[in-house]
C-alpha angles and dihedrals in degrees: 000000000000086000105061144288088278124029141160122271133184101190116190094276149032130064097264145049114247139211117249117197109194110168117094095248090041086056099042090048094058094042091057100041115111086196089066107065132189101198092060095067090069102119116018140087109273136188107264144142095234126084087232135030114267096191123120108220086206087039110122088226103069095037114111131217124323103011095046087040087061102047097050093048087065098037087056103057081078093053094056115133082247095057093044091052090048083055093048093098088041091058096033091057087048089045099046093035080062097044085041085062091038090061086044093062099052131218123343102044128169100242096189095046092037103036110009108039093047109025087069091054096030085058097047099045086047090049091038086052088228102178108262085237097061104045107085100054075044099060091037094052080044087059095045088049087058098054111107102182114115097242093051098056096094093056084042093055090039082058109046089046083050089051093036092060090041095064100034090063097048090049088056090049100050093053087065099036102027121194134169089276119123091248085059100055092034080062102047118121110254135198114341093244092046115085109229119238116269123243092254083054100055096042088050087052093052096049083050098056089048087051102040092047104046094063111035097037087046096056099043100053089053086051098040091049086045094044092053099041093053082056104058099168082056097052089038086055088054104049087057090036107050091161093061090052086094093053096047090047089052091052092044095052079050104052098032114083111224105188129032075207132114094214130235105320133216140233131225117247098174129359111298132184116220113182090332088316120124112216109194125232095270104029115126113231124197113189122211113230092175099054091037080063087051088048097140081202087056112024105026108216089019083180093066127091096224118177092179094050108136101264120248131141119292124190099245087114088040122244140255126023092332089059107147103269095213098057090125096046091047089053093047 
């Protein structure tokens, strides 16, 4: 950030340097650039900071306009507030069931092995209606998917085949038998001129909300919990001041870094100028969400942990039209 807007990067891997872009506008701007493509990076060797590739090439996140336009806009008839708020006693049983066995431990627990690292995968296989059978061979293939070492790349493609043919199944399955569950109303036909999603897209869609969610979510609960209990005047606030519990969440998904990562980076397709800097037709460019939320133009004192920070959008759920699908549900 000291350096500039836009500066030079070599991270561990790939062939090439890459552009990162770290300020709030500069990372809106590329988020929001159809001459910087996602999907064109498929293939190559890109600049990274893992041994192997980790991108999908039928992951929504790396599909570019129209095609990934239209499959969000149907994805996300089943992440409306209303819909969220349909899930709430869904997520609320899953939630209370784990703190129910937490009391039941006794102090010391574990918070992160007995509340974040299962409560993520516990609420989507319940949203999803995975057969309680079934989820706990689900969540540990999910883990397995999510390993990025080289010598666990075998187990990792096993796995996603494993998950691919799950929900493609049970895609299959509630179109013929629908229910309330996200699958179902992922599936729905939509407007007569819309082509509905496929079964393969909506199971794709499906592997990627498991994924997406386990990681992210899991972290940032540990994080969240720690974060509040080493501020005891804050927790003690917010036990006497329920109402401003939103606003505190929102500042804390702000300040709290939730990745070390530099995201799913782009490729330029023509010349682009990003904050007076020319990226070539070619040039790889990472943005920075995290620094863009500690932006000093954007958020003063960026440092600072401020509940009572006047609220305005930060990039924790990504921006764009890869903005993060499930921010209702996340927030739930």
């Amino acid at each position: 950030m000291e350096q500039g807007a836009v500066t030079r990067i070599r991270l561990p891997y790939g062939e090439h340097e890459a552009w990162l872009v770290t300020s709030f506008d500069g990372v809106r701007q590329v988020t929001t650039e159809a001459h910087l493509s996602r999907a064109a990076i498929v293939g190559r060797d890109y600049p990274r900071l893992t041994p192997e590739p980790i991108v999908s090439a039928e992951s929504v996140n790396v599909l570019d306009p129209p095609h990934s336009t239209r499959l969000r806009r149907l994805a996300a008839r089943a992440f409306t507030h209303a819909s969220v708020e349909r899930m709430k006693p869904a997520i609320e049983r899953v939630a209370g069931g784990l703190l129910e066995k937490v009391a039941e431990h006794g102090p010391p627990v574990d918070l992160a092995r007995h509340l974040s690292a299962r409560l993520p995968g516990y609420t989507i296989c319940e949203l999803l209606n995975v057969p309680v059978a079934d989820r706990t061979e689900l969540l540990h293939r999910t883990q397995q998917m999510l390993a990025i070492s080289p010598k666990a790349q075998p187990a990792a493609a096993a796995a996603k085949a494993h998950l691919r043919a799950y929900f493609t199944a049970l895609v299959a399955e509630r179109r013929t038998t629908p229910g309330e569950d996200l699958i179902s109303r992922m599936t729905v036909p939509g407007p007569e001129d819309e082509e509905p999603l496929s079964d393969q897209e909506a199971a794709v869609l499906a592997l990627t909300l498991i994924l997406s969610g386990n990681d992210t979510a899991t972290c940032q609960i540990s994080n969240i919990v720690y974060t509040l209990l080493t501020r005891p005047g804050l927790w003690a606030h917010l036990l006497h001041h329920r109402d401003e519990l939103a606003a505190t969440l929102d500042e804390l998904l702000r300040y709290l870094p939730f990745d070390k990562g530099v995201g799913i980076h782009r490729l330029a397709l023509e010349d682009v100028e990003i904050c007076g800097s020319r990226i070539r037709a070619g040039d790889y460019v990472h943005v920075s969400y995290l620094t863009a939320d500690r932006d000093p133009a954007v958020f003063p004192h960026p440092d600072v942990l401020d509940p009572h920070r006047p609220a305005r959008p930060h990039m924790t759920f990504g921006w764009g039209g890869h903005h993060c699908l499930a921010t209702h549900l996340a927030l739930a």
